[in-house]
N, C-alpha and C positions, 0 to 999 in steps of 0.2 A: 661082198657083192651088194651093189644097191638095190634098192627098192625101185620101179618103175611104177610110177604117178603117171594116171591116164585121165583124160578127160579135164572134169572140172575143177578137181584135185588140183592139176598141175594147174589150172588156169587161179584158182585161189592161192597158191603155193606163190607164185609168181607176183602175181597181185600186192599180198602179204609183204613181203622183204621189201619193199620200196616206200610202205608207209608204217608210221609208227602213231597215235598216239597217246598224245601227254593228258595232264591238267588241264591246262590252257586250251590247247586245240585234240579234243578225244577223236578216236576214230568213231564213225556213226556205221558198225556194222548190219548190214541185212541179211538175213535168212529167209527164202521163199520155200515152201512146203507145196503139195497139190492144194491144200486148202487153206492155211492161212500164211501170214506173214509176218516176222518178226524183226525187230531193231533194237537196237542198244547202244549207248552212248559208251566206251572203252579206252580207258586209262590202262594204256602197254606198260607205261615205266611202272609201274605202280600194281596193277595185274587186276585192276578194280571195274565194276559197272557203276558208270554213275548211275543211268538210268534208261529204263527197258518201255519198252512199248509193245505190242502184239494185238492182232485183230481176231483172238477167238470170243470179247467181249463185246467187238464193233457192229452195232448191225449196218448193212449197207445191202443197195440192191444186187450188186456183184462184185468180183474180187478184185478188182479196179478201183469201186468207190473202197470196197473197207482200206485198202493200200492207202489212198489220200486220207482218210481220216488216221489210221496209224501215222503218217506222216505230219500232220497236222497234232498229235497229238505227242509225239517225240519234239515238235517244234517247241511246245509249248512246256515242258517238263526240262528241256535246257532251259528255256527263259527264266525259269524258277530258279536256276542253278548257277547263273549269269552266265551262259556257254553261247557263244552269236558263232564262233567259227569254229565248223570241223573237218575232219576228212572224211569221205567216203568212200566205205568199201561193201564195194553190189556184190564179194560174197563169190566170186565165181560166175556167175549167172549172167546172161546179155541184159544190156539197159537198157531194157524196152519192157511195154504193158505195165506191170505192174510196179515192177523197180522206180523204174521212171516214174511211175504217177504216186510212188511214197517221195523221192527224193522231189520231184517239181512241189509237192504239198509242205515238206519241209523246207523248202525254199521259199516259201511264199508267208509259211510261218515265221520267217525272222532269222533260219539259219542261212551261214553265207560257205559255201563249198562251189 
């Protein structure tokens, strides 16, 4: 008997299978919490972080701006790493508010998804 996956589960489950990745092109996952927000750059073949970001150190006026400066600051910890293209994965979660304003902030830094 299987397991029944509800909600976000099954929407990350689904998400998941379609993207993979590498070296080259890592997946840039995000995790949203009630307070802060987290990313990390994910080498699947390999099972590695290249490199993490989070906003419990960012100050900003709300959880908007800390989102673009985590975004801005994932942008620039790939540039050190020479990574310009990834996939993203928002994780389950709608791409909106805050997703949105890491991923437009990471786009603006230099990554291309």
């Amino acid at each position: 008997m299987g397991t029944i996956l509800k909600g976000k589960k099954r929407i990350k489950y689904r998400i998941r299978k379609k993207m993979k990745g590498t070296a080259d092109v890592p997946r840039l996952a995000v995790f949203k919490s009630n307070k802060y927000i987290y990313c990390q750059l994910v080498d699947d073949v390999s099972g590695i972080t290249l490199a993490s970001a989070n906003s419990r150190a960012v100050k900003a006026e709300n959880k908007t701006g800390m989102a673009s400066e985590v975004g801005k600051l994932i942008a620039e910890k790939a540039k050190s790493k020479n990574i310009e293209k990834v996939v993203f994965d928002r994780g389950g979660t709608i791409y909106h508010g805050r997703v949105k304003a890491l991923a437009d902030a990471a786009r603006e830094g230099g990554l291309q998804f």
